[in-house]
C-alpha positions, -999 to 999 in steps of 0.1 A, spaced: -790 301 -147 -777 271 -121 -739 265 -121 -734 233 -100 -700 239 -91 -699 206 -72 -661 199 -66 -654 239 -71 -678 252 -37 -687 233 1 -727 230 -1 -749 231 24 -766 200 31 -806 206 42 -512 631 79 -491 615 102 -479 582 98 -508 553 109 -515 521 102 -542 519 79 -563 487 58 -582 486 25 -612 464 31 -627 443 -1 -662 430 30 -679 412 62 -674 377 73 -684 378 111 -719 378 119 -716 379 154 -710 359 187 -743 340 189 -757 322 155 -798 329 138 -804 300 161 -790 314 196 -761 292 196 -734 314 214 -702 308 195 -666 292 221 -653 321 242 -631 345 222 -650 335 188 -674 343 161 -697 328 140 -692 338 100 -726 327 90 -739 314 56 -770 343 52 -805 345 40 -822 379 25 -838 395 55 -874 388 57 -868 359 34 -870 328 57 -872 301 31 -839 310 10 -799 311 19 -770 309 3 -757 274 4 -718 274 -4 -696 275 31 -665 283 5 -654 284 -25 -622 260 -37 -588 280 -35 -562 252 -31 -538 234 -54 -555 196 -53 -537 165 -67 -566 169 -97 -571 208 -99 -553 238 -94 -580 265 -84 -575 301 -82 -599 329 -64 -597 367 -79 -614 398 -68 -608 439 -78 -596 466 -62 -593 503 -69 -567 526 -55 -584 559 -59 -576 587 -83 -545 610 -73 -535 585 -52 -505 565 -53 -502 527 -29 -475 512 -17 -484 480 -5 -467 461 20 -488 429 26 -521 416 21 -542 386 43 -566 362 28 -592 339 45 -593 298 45 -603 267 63 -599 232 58 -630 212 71 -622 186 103 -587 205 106 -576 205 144 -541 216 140 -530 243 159 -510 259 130 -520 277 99 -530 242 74 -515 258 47 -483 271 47 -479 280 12 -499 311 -10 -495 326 -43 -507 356 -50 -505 373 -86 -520 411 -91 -531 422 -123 -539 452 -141 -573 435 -155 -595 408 -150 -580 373 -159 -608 364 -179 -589 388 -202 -560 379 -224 -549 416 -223 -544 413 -186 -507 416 -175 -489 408 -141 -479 436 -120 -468 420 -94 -460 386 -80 -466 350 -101 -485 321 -102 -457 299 -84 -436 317 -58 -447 311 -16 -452 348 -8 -465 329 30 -453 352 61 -478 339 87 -512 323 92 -530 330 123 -568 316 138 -588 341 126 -614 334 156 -640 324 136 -662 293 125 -681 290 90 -712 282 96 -742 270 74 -776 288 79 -791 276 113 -822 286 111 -829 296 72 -850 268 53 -863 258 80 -854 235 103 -815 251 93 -785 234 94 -763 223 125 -741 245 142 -708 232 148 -673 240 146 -654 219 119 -650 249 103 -622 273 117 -611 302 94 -576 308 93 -561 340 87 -533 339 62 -508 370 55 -487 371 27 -455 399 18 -464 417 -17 -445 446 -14 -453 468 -46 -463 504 -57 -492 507 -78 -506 540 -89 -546 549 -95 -568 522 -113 -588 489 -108 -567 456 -102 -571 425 -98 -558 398 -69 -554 366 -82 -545 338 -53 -545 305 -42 -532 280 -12 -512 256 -9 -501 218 13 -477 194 12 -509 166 11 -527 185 -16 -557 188 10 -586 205 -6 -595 240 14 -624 266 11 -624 303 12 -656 316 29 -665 344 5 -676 382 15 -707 377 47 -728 406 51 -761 399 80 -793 403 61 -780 398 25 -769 371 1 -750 393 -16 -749 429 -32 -751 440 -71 -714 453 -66 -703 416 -62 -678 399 -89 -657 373 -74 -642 353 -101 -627 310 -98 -602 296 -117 -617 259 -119 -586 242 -144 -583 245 -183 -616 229 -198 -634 256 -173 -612 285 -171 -624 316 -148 -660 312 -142 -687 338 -123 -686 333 -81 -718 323 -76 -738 308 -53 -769 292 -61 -788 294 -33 -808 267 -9 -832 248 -24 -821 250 -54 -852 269 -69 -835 303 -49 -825 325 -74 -783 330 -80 -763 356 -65 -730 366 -72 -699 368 -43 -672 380 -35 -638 369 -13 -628 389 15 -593 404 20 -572 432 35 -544 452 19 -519 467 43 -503 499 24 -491 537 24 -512 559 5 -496 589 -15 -520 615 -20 -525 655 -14 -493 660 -4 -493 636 33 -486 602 35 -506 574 59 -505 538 61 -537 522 57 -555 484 55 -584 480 24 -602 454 44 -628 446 21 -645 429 56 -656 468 58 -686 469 37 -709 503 34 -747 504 25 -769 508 11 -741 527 -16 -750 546 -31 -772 564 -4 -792 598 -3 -796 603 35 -782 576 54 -755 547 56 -746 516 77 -714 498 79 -702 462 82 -676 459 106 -652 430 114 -655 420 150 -624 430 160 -627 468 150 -662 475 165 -652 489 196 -660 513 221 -629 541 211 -638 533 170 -651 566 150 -661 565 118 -650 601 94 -658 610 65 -635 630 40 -644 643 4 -620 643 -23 -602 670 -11 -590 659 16 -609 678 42 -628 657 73 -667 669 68 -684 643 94 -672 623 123 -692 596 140 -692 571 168 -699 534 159 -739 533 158 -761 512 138 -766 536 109 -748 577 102 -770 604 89 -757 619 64 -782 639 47 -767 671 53 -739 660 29 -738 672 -9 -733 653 -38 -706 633 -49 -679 605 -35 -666 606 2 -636 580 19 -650 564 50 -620 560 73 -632 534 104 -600 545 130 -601 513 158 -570 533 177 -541 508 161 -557 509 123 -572 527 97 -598 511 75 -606 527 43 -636 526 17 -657 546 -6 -692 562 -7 -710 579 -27 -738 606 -22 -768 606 -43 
C-alpha cells in the first residue's frame, strides 16, 4: 500500500584498546553519480538508488523529516543489538542531516535529542534507558562530504545533479552501559528558526532497500510512529522499507578483553545470510588501501582475514554467526554475518 508522507519525506520530482564503530548502513555511492557527474573535489555523491537491472524504478524520498518544525515535532528510530555475552559502553553516537539551500559553513542544527529504548516506540511497554526527549546532547556537527542526490539517470531522463543538498554530520555525547539485547535510538534535530531538515536514510548501490530494513517516524499525535517507507518513482513502483544510518562509538566487554569500537550502520554486509560468498558496503572514508576485513566466530577466535575486494569467499566457513570487524588503521567497524 502507498503512504504519501508528503510533509513527512523530500520527493523526487521527475584485545588491546582501539577505537572501534557499530555501523546500522551505506550512504556514499561514490565520487562520480549513475550519470558521470564527478562529485566537487574532496566529496561524494549519496545517491537516491534503483534495483539493479531495473532502469525504470528508484526510490524517490532524498530524506525523511527529523526536525522540530513550528507545526510538527518529528522523530526518526532505528534498532540496534549489542551481541550476546557482551556488554557496551557507549560513549557517543553521530547521525546524518541536511537542510536543502543551506550554505552555512557550520553544522544548521545545533541542537539533538536522542532517547534509547529497550523496545520499539510503537510499544507502550517500551521504557527509556537512556537520555530524553528534550535535553541538547549536541557535541559537534561536521560536513560530512557528501551531497544527496536524486536518481540521475533512473526513470529515465533522471533527475538533476546538483549540490543543494550537503549532509552534515552530527555527533552527540550519550554516555551509557547497556548489556546484550535489541534497542532502539529514538532522535531528532533541532534550530532556533524551526527550519525543516531531512535525514537521508540507509543507501546501498544496486538496491532500494533490504528485507532487514525497519526504520520507524514519529509524524505528531493524530499519526504516531509510522513504517519508513519509500514509495518509489512513479508511483506504480512497488514500496520498500528504510532505514537511517548511524554510528555508535563504544567499549565492548566481552571474553574477557576489552576494545573500543564504532557500530556504523553505513557498514552494510550481503547478501546475509550467505552460503559461499559476501560483499560489504563501505563508507568512503574507510575503503582504503591498509583496510582488512576479519572475520571472528563467537568465540572469539580470528578464522579469515581479507583485503578490501569487491566480494570474500567464504565457503570454506561452517555454519553459524561470524563478527565482521572492517579495521581502517584509526577504527574498528563492527557487524554481523551469518553462514548458511
Amino acid at each position: 500500500m502507498k503512504k504519501l508522507l508528503f510533509l513527512a519525506i523530500g520527493l523526487a520530482v521527475s584485545t588491546t584498546a582501539q577505537s572501534q564503530v557499530y555501523n546500522n548502513g551505506g550512504l556514499s555511492t561514490g565520487a562520480t553519480s549513475n550519470s558521470g557527474v564527478a562529485a566537487p573535489a574532496g566529496y561524494t555523491w549519496a545517491e537516491v538508488q534503483n534495483e539493479t537491472g531495473n532502469i525504470t524504478e528508484s526510490n524517490t524520498n532524498s530524506g525523511f523529516a527529523a526536525v522540530v518544525t513550528t507545526t510538527t515535532a518529528f522523530f526518526l528510530a532505528d534498532d540496534f543489538t549489542v551481541p550476546a555475552g557482551e556488554k557496551w559502553n557507549i560513549t557517543e553516537m553521530e547521525f546524518f542531516i541536511y537542510r536543502t539551500g543551506y550554505t552555512g559553513t557550520t553544522a544548521p542544527y545545533p541542537i539533538i535529542h536522542v532517547n534509547i529504548l529497550d523496545g520499539s516506540p510503537q510499544l507502550p511497554s517500551s521504557a527509556s534507558v537512556f537520555g530524553d526527549d528534550t535535553t541538547n546532547r549536541f557535541v559537534s556537527g561536521t560536513d560530512s562530504k557528501m551531497y544527496r542526490i536524486f536518481n540521475s539517470t533512473v526513470p529515465p531522463p533522471g533527475s538533476a545533479v546538483g549540490q543543494t543538498r550537503k549532509i552534515w554530520n552530527t555527533k552527540a555525547s550519550t554516555p551509557v552501559t547497556l548489556n546484550q539485547g535489541t534497542y532502539w535510538v529514538k532522535y531528532q534535530f533541532e534550530d532556533a528558526g524551526k527550519n525543516a531538515g531531512f535525514a537521508p536514510g540507509v543507501t546501498i548501490p544496486g538496491t532500494r532497500g533490504l528485507p532487514t530494513f525497519n526504520g520507524l517516524q514519529y509524524q505528531g499525535p493524530a499519526a504516531g510512529w509510522m513504517p519508513l517507507v519509500d514509495t518509489g518513482n512513479p508511483d506504480p513502483a512497488p514500496d520498500f522499507a528504510q532505514d537511517m544510518p548511524f554510528i555508535i562509538t563504544y567499549t565492548a566487554e566481552a571474553l574477557g578483553t576489552t576494545e573500543t569500537r564504532q557500530m556504523d550502520n553505513r557498514v552494510r554486509v550481503y547478501p546475509n545470510p550467505t552460503s559461499d560468498y559476501f560483499k560489504l558496503a563501505l563508507p568512503a572514508e574507510t575503503e582504503k588501501a591498509k583496510t582488512t576485513v576479519s572475520l571472528y566466530d563467537m568465540s572469539g577466535k580470528m578464522v579469515k582475514e581479507f583485503k578490501v575486494a569487491d566480494q570474500y569467499d567464504i565457503s570454506s566457513l561452517a555454519k553459524g554467526a561470524y563478527m565482521v570487524k572492517v579495521k581502517d588503521g584509526s577504527t574498528i567497524k563492527v557487524t554481523k554475518l551469518i553462514k548458511n
